[in-house]
N, C-alpha and C positions, 0 to 999 in steps of 0.2 A: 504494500500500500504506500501510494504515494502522499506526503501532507504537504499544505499549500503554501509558500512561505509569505508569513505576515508581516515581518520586515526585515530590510535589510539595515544595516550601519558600514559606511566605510571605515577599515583600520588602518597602521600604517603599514606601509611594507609591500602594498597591492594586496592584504587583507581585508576581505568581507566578514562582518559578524551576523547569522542569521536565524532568525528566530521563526518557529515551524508554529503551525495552526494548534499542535499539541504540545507546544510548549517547550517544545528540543529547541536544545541551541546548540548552534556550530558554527568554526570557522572556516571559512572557504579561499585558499590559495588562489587567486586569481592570474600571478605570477606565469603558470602556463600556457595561456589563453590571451596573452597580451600581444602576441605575434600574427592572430589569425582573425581574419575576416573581419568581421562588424568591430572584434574588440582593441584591434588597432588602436582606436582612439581613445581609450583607457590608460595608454602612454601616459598621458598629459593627468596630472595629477592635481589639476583643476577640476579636466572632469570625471574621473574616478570619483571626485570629493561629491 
């Protein structure tokens, strides 16, 4: 089962802090995904913010 995330926060480092509709929290590396396609623009740590 998948749960829906109800929010995110950015951290530092290309660090996502993410909180799930049941209440899980996790950090999510986004570090690997900064190379590819749409997230390109995540470079920029303006707009990551």
């Amino acid at each position: 089962m998948y749960y829906a995330v109800k929010k995110v926060m950015p951290q530092d480092n290309f660090f996502l802090f993410l909180v799930f509709e049941n209440g899980e929290k996790r950090k999510f590396d986004m570090k690997p995904y900064l190379g590819l396609g749409i997230f390109k623009e995540l470079n920029d740590l303006n707009v990551f913010n």
